[in-house]
N, C-alpha and C positions, 0 to 999 in steps of 0.2 A: 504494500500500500504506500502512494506519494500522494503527495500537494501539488499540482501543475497550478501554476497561474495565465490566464489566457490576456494579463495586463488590466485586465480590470478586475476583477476576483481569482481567487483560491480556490479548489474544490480538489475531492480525495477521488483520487485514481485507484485501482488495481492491473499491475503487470504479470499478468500469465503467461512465466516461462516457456511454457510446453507451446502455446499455440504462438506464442510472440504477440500479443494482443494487449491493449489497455482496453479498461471500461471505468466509466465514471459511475462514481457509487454518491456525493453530493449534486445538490440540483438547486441549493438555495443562492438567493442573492447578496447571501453574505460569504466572507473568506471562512471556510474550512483548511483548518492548518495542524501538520504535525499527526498524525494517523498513527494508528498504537493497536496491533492485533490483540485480539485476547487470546487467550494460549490452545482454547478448544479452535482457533479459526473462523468463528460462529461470527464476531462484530468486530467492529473499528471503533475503537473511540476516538476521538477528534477536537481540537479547539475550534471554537466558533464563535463569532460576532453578531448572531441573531438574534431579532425582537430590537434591532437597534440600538445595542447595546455598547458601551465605550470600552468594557474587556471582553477580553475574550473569557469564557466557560466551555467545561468539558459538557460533549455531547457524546451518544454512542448510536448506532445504527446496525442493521444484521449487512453482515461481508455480501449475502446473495445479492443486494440489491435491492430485497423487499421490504415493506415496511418504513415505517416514517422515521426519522433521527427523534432520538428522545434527551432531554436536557437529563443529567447527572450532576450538575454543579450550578448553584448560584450566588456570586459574589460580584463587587465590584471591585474586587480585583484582577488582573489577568492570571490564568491558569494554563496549561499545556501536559496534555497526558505523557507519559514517557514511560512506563510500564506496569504491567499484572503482574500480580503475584500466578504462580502457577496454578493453584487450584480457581483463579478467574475471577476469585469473591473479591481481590483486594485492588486497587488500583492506587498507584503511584503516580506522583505530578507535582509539577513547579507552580505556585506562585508567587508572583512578583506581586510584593504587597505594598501599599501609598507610603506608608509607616516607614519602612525602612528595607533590609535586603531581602532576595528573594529565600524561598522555603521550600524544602521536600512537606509532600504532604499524601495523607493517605486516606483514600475514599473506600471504606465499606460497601458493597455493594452485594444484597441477600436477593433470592429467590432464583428461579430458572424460568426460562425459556415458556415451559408449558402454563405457569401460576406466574408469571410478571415478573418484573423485575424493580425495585426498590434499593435508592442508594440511600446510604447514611449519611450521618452526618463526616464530613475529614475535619482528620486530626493531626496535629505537627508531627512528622517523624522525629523530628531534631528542632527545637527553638533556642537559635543562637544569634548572636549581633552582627552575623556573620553573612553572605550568601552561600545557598545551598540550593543546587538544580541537578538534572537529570538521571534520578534514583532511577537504578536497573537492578530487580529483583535476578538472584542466581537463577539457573535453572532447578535446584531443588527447594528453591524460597528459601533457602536459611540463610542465606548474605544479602544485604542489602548495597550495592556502589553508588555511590554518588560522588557531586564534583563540590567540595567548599571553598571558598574562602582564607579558610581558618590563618592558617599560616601567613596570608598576605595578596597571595596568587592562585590561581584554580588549581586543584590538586584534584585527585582520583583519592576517597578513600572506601573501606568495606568497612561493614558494619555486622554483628548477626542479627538475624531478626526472626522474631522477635525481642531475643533477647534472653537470657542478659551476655553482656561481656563489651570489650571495647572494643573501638577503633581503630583501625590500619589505614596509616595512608600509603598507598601502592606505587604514587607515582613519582617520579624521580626531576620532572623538570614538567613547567606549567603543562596542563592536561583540555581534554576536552575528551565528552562524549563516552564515558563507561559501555563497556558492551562484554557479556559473558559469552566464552567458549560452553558448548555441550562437550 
């Protein structure tokens, strides 16, 4: 899943390998940005600027194509999904808050497919004075990566999660974009 912008709006693509093919999976006239599978495949969650809104919020939608996009988040802050947890119930995402630096943040999200779906309320993974953006759950969900601040400059660090135990910073000279190997 991508963002093409066609110079005046965003919207979320799908690139299938096999046939060599995109298809547009957004249709709204706001920017769709930043697309984040869930780990069954099943949707995309997505940032989006709709209902006219001055931040962005996470939205999610089913990958097939059907079905309408549904809000998951509403703040006046800007938010941008950046990863599930593997079992799909938890979602990780940046916001950039008015207050001060940005934040990992983590969105509950209960029910299935057949009985609805219902987000919770998110909660800080980390509240520090610091920036903190693009948490990537491992693939067994027991480390969390993200990129802080802390030291001065963006680093890479892990984290477990739930918890408990401490932090490692991984990276050796300023970082961007955590990504786990299978």
């Amino acid at each position: 899943a991508i963002d093409i912008s066609d110079g005046t709006q965003t919207d979320v693509w799908i690139y299938d390998w096999q046939r060599d093919t995109l298809s547009r999976r957004t249709f709204h006239n706001a920017d769709d940005v930043r697309p984040v599978w869930s780990p069954d495949g099943t949707r995309i969650a997505f940032a989006s600027r709709r209902d006219d809104a001055a931040a962005f919020n996470i939205y999610w939608q089913r990958a097939d194509g059907t079905g309408d996009a549904e809000r998951l988040t509403t703040s006046k802050n800007s938010q941008w999904p950046t990863s599930f947890h593997p079992n799909g119930k938890l979602l990780a995402f940046t916001e950039n808050t008015t207050a001060g630096p940005s934040d990992v943040m983590l969105l509950p999200i209960d029910g299935d497919e057949k009985n609805g779906w219902k987000p919770g309320t998110p909660v800080a993974f980390l509240k520090a004075p610091y920036a903190e953006s693009s948490a990537m759950f491992s693939p067994d969900g027991r480390w969390l990566a993200y990129l802080s601040g802390e030291g001065g400059r963006t680093e890479v660090f892990v984290q477990p999660y739930p918890g408990p135990g401490g932090k490692y910073q991984i990276s050796a000279a300023a970082a961007d974009d955590p990504t786990w190997s299978r």
